[in-house]
N, C-alpha and C positions, 0 to 999 in steps of 0.2 A: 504493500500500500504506500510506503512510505514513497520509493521508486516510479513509483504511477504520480504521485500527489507532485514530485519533481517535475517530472516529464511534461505534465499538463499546464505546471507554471509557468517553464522555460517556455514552452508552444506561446501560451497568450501574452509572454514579456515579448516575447520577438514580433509580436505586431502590432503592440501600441505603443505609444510615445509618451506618454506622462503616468506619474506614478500613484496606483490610487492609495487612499487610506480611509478612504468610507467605502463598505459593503451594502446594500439594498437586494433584500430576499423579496421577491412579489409573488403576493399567494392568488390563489383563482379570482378572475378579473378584475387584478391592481395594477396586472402589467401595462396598462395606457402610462403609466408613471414614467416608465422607459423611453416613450416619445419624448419627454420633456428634456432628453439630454442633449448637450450641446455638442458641437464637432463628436457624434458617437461613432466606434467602432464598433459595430457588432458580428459578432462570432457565433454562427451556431452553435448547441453542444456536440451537434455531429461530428462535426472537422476537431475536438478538444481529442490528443491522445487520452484516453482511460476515461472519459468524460460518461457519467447517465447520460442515460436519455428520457425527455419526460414525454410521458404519455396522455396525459390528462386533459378534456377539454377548457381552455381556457388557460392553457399554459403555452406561449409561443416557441420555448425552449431555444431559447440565448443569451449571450453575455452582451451588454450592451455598457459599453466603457464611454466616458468621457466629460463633460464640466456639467453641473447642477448647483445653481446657487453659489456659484465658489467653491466648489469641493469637489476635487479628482475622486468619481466614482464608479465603482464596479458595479453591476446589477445584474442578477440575475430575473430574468423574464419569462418569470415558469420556476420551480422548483421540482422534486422529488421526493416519493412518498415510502415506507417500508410497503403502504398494500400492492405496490407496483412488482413487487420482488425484489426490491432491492435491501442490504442490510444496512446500518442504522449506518455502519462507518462507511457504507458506501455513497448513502443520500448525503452525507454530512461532506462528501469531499472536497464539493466545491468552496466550503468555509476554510478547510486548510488551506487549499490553493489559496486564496484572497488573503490569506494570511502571508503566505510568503512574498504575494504580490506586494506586499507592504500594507495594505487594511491593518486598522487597529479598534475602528467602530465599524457596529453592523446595526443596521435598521431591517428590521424581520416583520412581515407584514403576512397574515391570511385572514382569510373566509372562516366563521367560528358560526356553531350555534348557540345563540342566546339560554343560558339556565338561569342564570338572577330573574328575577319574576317579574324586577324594575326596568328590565331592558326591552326595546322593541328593534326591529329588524331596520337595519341602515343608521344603528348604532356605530360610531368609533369607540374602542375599547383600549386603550393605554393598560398593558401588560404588565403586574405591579409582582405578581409571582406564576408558578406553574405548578402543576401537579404532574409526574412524568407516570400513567396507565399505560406506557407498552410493553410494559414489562421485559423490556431490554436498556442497555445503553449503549451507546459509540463509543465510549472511552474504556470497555471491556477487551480485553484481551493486551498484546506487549502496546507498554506502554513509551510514547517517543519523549525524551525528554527535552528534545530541541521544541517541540513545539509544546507542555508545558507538564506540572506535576503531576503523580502518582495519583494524588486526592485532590481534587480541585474544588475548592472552597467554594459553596453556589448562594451564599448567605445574601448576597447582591449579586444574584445571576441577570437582572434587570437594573439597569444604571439609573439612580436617583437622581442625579444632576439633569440625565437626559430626560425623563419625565416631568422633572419640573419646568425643563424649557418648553418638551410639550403640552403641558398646561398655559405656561403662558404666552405661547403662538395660539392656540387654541382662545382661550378669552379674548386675546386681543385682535381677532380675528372674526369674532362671532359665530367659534365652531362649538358648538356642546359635545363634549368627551366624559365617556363615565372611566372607570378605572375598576380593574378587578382581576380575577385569576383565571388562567388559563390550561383548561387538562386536554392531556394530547392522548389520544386512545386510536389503535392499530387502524378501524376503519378494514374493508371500504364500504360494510353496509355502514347505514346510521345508527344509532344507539335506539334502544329500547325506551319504553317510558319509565319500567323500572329499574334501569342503570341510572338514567337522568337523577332521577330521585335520589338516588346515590349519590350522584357525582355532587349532586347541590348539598346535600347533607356532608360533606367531608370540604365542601369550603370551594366550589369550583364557582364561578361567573358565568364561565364561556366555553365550549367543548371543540375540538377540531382534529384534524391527521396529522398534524405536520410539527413544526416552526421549536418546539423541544428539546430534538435532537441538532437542531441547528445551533441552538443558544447553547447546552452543554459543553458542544465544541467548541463556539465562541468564547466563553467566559473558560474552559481550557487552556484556550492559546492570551489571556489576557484582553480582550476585545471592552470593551461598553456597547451596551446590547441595549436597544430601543425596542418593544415587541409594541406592533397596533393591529387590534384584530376589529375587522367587519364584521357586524352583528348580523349576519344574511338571513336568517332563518331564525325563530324561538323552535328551541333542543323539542326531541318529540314527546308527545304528552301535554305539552303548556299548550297548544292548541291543536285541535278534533284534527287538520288537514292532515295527510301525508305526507314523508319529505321528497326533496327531490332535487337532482344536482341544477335543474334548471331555475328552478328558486333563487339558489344562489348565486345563481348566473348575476339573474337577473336584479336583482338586489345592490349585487357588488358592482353591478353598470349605473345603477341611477348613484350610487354615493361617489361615484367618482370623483368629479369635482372638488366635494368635501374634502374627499381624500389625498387629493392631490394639492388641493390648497394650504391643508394641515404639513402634510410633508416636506412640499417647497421654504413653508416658516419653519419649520423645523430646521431642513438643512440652513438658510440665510442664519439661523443665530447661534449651529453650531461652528 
């Protein structure tokens, strides 16, 4: 892995020309975000040596490098799931690449469904902890110590300084942002009505596949981690519908905007 995670750095350093230090992960349809970027190189994950490949609709699957607000950024457009087949240190790999690419902050964005009772759908959610239900982890098995400890400390696995600036882009902006916790469960059906129930009674906000094992990794290698999750769907059981990935399609297209306007203040005042 370690070999592969080289390979695929050296490939993306040889075709861009500035060095990033902000990461952006975009979850099902965030990626219009990546339009926003200036002079962009973008790289399929096809042509990445050892690179996933994402499969999911609503995942354009590329790297899209170049200026946003002042800040040399790397973006991934489209992500990677474990229900894909892939294992945890496999989806996480493009957060090490980013890391050797020079990234030191990662901004990690998905599609969630709403369990707090107070939330409604085309919610912004500001990621204040996690709950990790997949009952795996990426940082299992030989550990590297170039990229960072044995036991990595997750007590601030969500950066406080970066939440409060997204708070105060947010107010000063007239975005309304709730704040709460996020559990990441294997997927790819949806949860039951009584897991839900569960998941709320042990302290969850907002349930989703992904973004998790991205921040693990991140706060491994050292990084400041921002998580903002779209409230696309209320979790099953809080309302009679059934779910459905279209839903959430469709959800995470009308807050766009929001979402993109949140993000842009965010980067300008980091």
């Amino acid at each position: 892995m370690l070999n592969k995670i080289k390979e695929a750095s050296s490939f993306i350093e040889e075709k861009i020309n500035i060095k990033p230090d902000l990461g952006l992960i975009l979850g099902s349809g965030l990626g219009v975000l990546a339009e926003e970027i200036e002079n962009p190189i973008v790289i399929p994950y096809k042509d990445i040596p050892n690179f996933p490949l994402s499969t999911v609709e609503g995942h354009a699957g590329q790297l899209v490098i170049g200026e946003l607000e002042g800040n040399n950024v790397i973006t991934m457009q489209g992500r990677f799931h474990h229900y894909e087949g892939y294992s945890l240190q496999e989806l996480t790999m493009p957060v090490r690449v980013m890391g050797q690419l020079g990234v030191n902050k990662l901004i990690v964005t998905n599609a969630a469904g709403g369990i707090n009772l107070n939330f409604r759908p085309g919610d912004l959610m500001l990621i204040t902890d996690h709950i990790n239900m997949m009952g795996d982890n990426p940082l299992i098995g030989k550990n590297f110590d170039e990229f960072g400890p044995r036991f990595p400390d997750m007590t601030y696995a969500y950066s406080k300084d970066l939440i409060e600036i997204a708070e105060r882009v947010a107010s000063s902006r007239g975005i309304n942002v709730r704040k709460g916790v996020y559990v990441a469960v294997t997927g790819p059906s949806f949860e039951t009505p009584a897991e839900i129930r569960f998941l709320r009674r042990i302290g969850a906000d907002a349930v989703g596949m992904s973004t998790v094992p991205e921040v693990i990794v991140a706060n491994h290698m050292g990084f400041d981690v921002l998580g903002i999750s779209c409230i696309s769907n209320m979790a099953a059981g809080v309302l009679p519908e059934p779910l459905s990935h279209d839903d959430v399609m469709e959800i995470s297209s009308k807050v766009k905007p929001k979402f993109i306007n949140l993000v842009r203040g965010i980067l300008e005042e980091m």
